[in-house]
C-alpha positions in Angstrom: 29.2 -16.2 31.8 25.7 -17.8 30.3 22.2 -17.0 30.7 19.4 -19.7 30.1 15.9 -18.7 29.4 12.8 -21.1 28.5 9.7 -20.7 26.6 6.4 -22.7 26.6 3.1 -22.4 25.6 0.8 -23.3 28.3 -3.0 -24.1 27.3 -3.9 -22.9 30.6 -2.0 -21.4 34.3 0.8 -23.9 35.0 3.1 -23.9 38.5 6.3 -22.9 36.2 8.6 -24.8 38.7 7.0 -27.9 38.2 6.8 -27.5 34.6 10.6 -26.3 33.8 12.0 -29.3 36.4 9.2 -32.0 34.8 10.6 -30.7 31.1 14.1 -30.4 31.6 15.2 -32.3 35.0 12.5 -35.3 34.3 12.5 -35.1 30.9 8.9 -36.0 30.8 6.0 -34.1 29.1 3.7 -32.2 30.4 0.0 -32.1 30.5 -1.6 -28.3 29.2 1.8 -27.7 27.3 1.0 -27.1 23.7 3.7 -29.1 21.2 6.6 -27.1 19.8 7.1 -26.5 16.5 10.8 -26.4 16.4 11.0 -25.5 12.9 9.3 -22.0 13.2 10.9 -21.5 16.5 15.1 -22.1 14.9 13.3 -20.1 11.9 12.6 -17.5 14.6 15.9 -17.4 16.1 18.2 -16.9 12.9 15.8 -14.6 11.3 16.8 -12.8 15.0 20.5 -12.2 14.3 20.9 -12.0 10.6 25.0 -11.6 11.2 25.5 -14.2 13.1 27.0 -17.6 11.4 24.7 -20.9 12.0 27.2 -23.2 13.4 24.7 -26.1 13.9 21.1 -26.5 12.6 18.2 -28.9 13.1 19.0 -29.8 9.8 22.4 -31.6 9.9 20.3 -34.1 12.1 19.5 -32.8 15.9 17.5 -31.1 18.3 20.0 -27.6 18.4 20.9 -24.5 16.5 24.5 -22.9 17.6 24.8 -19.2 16.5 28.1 -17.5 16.8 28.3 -13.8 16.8 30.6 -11.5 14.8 34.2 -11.8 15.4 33.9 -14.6 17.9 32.1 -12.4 20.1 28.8 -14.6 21.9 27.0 -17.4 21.1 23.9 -19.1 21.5 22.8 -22.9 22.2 19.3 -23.3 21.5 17.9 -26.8 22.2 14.6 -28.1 21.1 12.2 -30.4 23.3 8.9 -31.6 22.1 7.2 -28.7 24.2 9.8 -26.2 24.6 12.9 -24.0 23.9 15.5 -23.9 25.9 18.4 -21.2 24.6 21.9 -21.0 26.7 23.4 -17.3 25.7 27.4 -16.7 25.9 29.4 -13.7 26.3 25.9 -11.7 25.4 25.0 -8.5 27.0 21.5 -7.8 28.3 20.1 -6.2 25.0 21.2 -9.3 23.1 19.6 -11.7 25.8 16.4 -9.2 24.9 16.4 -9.9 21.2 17.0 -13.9 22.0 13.3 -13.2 24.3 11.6 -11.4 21.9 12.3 -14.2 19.6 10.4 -16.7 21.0 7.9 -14.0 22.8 6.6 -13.0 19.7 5.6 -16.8 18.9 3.4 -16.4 21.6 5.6 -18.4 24.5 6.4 -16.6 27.4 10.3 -16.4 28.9 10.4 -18.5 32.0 13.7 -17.3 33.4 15.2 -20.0 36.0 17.8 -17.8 37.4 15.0 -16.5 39.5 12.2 -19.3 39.2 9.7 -16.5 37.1 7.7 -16.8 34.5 7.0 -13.9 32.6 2.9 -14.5 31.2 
């Protein structure tokens, strides 16, 4: 099973529908997003789980980090747009999908969580 969770920085209040289907169904950007910086944001993510082997980084030439976890136990996708994260989690359990939140919370963008359409601001 996966869970997907989004983070922006808006400069001001956004419809978060409209934003996550212009970002990621439209591919288009958005007017009041702030640009991401992707490299603080992977920096972020495998500072986040020190145990876990990088599998894929911005750095071998794309927009993605993989992380696997210890003994082939969950993963995560994290893909990079020019004015957001978007990170798939597999085979995670809730307190896991927290630590993958908090790191992209405490870069000051919010979890929009499309499972439910909310944005938590």
């Amino acid at each position: 099973m996966s869970q997907q969770f989004v983070f922006w920085r808006a400069e001001r209040a956004l419809d978060s529908a409209a934003v996550y289907s212009s970002l990621l169904e439209d591919g288009v950007t958005v007017d009041g997003l702030e640009p991401l910086d992707a490299g603080r944001a992977e920096r972020a993510i495998i500072a986040a789980f020190p145990t876990w082997t990088v599998e894929l980084a911005r750095a071998d030439g794309g927009n993605q980090t993989m992380l696997a976890g210890p003994g082939e136990r969950g993963a995560i996708d994290v893909g990079y747009l020019p004015q957001a994260v978007v990170a798939t989690c597999y085979g995670m359990d809730p307190e896991e999908w927290n630590v993958v939140i908090r790191a992209f919370t405490d870069l000051g963008m919010p979890l929009y969580d499309p499972q439910i359409g909310h944005r938590f601001d």
